[in-house]
C-alpha positions in Angstrom: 38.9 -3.3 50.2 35.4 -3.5 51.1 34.8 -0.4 53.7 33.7 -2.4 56.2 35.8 -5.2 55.8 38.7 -5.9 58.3 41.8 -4.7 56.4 44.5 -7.7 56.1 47.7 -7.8 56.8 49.6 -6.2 53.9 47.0 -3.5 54.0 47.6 -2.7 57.6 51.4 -2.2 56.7 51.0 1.6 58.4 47.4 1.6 59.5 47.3 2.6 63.1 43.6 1.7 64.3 40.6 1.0 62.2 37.2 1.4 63.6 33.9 -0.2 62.1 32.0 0.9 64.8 28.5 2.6 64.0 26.9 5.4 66.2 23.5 6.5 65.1 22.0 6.1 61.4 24.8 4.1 60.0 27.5 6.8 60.7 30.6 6.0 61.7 31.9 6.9 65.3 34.2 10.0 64.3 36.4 11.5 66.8 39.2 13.8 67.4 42.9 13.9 68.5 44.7 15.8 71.4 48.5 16.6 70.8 50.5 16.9 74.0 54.2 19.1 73.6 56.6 18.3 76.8 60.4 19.2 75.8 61.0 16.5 73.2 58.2 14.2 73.4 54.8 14.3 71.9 51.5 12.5 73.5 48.6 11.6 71.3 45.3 10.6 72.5 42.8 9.3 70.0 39.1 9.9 71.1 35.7 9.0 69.5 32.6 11.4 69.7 32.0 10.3 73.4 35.2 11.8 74.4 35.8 10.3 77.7 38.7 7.6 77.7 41.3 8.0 74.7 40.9 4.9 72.1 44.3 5.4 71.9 47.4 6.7 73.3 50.9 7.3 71.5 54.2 8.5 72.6 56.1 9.7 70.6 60.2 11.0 71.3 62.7 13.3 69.2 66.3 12.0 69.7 69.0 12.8 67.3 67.1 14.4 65.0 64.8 11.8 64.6 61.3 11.2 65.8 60.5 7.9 67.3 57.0 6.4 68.7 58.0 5.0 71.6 54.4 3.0 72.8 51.3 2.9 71.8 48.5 1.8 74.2 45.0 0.7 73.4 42.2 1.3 75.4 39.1 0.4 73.6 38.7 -3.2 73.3 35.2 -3.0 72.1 34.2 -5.2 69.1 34.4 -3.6 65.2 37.8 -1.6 66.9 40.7 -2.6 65.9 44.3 -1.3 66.8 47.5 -3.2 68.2 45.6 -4.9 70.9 44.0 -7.0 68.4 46.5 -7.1 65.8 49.6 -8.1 67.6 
């Protein structure tokens, strides 16, 4: 797959996001991720180098054992970002 091609499908099997955005000089947007501990769940926020609204948010639940995401909202809708607003 090209690396700025949209990924299809059957190559999105476990991709969460994928961003084609470009900041300055051709580089890509980058970013970082804030983890969230309250009893047994787990917040993550997704964030590109501006840092002020998470591209992403997940939820994320232990239950029996097991660890479950729970949601996932998507908050950038710009175009070249791709997540599960755009994906279905």
């Amino acid at each position: 797959m090209d690396r700025w091609q949209v990924p299809t499908q059957a190559d999105r099997k476990n991709l969460l996001f994928f961003d084609r955005r470009l900041y300055e000089h051709g580089f890509g947007m980058n970013g970082y991720v804030t983890l969230e501990f309250a009893d047994e769940s787990l917040t993550v926020q997704h964030y590109d180098l501006r840092g002020s609204t998470p591209l992403l948010e997940e939820q994320w639940k232990i239950s029996g054992g097991q660890i479950q995401r729970m949601n996932v909202k998507q908050n950038c809708l710009e175009p070249d970002f791709y997540g599960p607003a755009k994906w279905g």
